[in-house]
N, C-alpha and C positions, 0 to 999 in steps of 0.2 A: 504494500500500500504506500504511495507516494504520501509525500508529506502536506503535498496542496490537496489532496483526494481527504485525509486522518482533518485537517485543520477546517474544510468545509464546514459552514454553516447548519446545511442539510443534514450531515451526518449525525450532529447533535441530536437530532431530535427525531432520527429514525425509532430509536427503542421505544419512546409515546407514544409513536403514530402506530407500532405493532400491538402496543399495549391496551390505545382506544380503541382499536380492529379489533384484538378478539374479547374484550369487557364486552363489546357491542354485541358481538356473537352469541358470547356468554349469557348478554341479556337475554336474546329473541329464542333461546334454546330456553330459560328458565319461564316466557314468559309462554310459550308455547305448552308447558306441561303444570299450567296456569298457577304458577310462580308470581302472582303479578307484584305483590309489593319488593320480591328479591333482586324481581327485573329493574322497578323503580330506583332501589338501592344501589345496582350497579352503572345504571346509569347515569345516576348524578356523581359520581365520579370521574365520567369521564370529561366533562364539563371542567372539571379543575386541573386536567392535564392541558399542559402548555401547548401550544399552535398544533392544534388537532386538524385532522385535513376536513375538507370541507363533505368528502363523500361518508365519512366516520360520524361527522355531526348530522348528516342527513340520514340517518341511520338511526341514529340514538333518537332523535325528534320524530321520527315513523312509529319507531317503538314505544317512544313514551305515549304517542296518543292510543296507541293500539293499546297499551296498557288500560287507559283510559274509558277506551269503548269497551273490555269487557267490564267494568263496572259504574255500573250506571248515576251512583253517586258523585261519579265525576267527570262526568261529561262536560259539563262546563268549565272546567279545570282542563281539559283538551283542548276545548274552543277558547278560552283565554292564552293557551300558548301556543297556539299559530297565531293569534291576533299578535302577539307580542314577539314575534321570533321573525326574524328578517332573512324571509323567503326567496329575496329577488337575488341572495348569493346563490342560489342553486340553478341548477341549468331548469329548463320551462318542463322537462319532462319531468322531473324531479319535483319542481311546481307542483302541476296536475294532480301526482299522485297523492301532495299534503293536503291540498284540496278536496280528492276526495273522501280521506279521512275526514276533514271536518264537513263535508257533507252528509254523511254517513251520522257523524256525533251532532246532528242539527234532527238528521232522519230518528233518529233513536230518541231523541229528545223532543218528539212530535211536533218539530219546527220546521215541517213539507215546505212551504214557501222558501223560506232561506235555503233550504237543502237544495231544492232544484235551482237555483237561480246562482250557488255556486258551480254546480253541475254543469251549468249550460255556458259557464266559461273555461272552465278546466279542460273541459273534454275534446276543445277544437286546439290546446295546448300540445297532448300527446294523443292524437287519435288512435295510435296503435296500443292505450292499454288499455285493457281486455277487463282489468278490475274494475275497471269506471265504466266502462259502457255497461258490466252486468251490475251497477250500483245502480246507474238512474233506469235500465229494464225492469231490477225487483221497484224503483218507486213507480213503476207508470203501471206497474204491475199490482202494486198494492192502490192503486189509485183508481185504476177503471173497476174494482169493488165498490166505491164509492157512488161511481157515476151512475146517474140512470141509463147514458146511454153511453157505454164501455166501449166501443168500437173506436174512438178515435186513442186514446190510451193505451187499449190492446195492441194498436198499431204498432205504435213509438215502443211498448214495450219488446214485441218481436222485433223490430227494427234493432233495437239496443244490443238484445237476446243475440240477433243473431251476427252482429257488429263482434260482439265480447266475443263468438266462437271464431269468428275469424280473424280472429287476432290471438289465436292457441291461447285460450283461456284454461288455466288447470281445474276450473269448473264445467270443462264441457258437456258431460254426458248428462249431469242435472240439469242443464241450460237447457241443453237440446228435449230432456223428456220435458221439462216444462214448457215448450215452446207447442211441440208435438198437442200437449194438454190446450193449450191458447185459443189451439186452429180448432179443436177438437170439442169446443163448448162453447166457443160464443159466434156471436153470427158469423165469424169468419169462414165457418167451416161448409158455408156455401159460396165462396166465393176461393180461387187459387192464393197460394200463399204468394207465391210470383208476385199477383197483381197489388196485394196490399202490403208488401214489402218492399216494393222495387227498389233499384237504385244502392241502396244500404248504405245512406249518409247518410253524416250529421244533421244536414238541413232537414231529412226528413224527418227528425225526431222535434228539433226546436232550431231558433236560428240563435249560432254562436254569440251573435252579436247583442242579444239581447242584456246580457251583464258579464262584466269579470269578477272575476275572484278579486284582483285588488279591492274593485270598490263596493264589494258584499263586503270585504273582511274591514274597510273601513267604516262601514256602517254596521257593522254588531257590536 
């Protein structure tokens, strides 16, 4: 090892950046075999390690809110820390994804309006994930239960449904049986799925433009 290679900067601070990588691992394995408050614990440690990369802190902040969402007493404890955590360092795919967590913790928190109107800006940020499109198909899903007349709902949500599978969703096969159920009970199921799904854009679900997540998360 050369002496300009040993005296680098960078080098300094290799051993943190391995150590916030697998805390974070650490976390999302403890929080998975629902660990949640050990997952919380690991993770604010890593917060106090020095210049952490930035894909380490997006990581720990996914986790924390997923912590979050399985407990319901703090949901808003979720939604307060993407309101307060400064999103715009992270690439827009990375965006998307914190977004749909707190659309999700807005969903759970039977706050539909706010939930979809994050939704409808997130989702034209990374169209290709698959998590988000089957987040706002279960809301137009749980929605056209509501409606008297569920056919325009049912639409948006196979439209969604079938957006998430084609973007190798690791929820496929429940996507697809539920999709199957859609055409299979409500008036669609005289008409082709072809005709009332065409296209399989965003536009035909809601138009992107209608709000961002910036200025949802400024107004919560």
């Amino acid at each position: 090892m050369s002496y300009r290679t040993a005296t680098d900067p960078a080098w300094k601070f290799l051993g943190f950046h391995e150590i916030a990588w697998s805390r974070a691992k650490y976390a999302a394995v403890a929080r998975y075999h629902g660990q949640e408050a050990l997952c919380l614990s690991v993770l604010k440690t890593i917060f106090d390690l020095p210049d952490a990369r930035i894909t380490t802190m997006f990581t720990a902040l996914t986790e924390k809110v997923a912590c979050y969402l399985g407990m319901p007493q703090y949901y808003q404890h979720g939604i307060d820390l993407i309101n307060n955590s400064q999103i715009t360092i992270f690439e827009p795919r990375h965006q998307a994804e914190i977004y749909i967590l707190k659309a999700l913790l807005y969903l759970r928190s039977g706050r539909h309006e706010e939930a979809h109107s994050i939704m409808q800006g997130a989702i034209p940020m990374n169209p290709n994930l698959g998590e988000g499109w089957r987040t706002w198909g279960r809301f137009y899903d749980a929605r056209s239960a509501l409606d008297q007349d569920p056919s325009q709902s049912t639409r948006h949500a196979l439209t969604a449904y079938l957006q998430s599978v084609k973007c190798n969703n690791f929820y496929t096969r429940p996507i697809l049986a539920r999709v199957f159920w859609l055409v299979g009970e409500h008036s669609l199921r005289q008409s082709s799925l072809v005709e009332n799904v065409s296209g399989l854009s965003p536009e035909n679900v809601a138009s992107p433009r209608a709000s961002t997540p910036a200025a949802s998360a400024s107004a919560s």
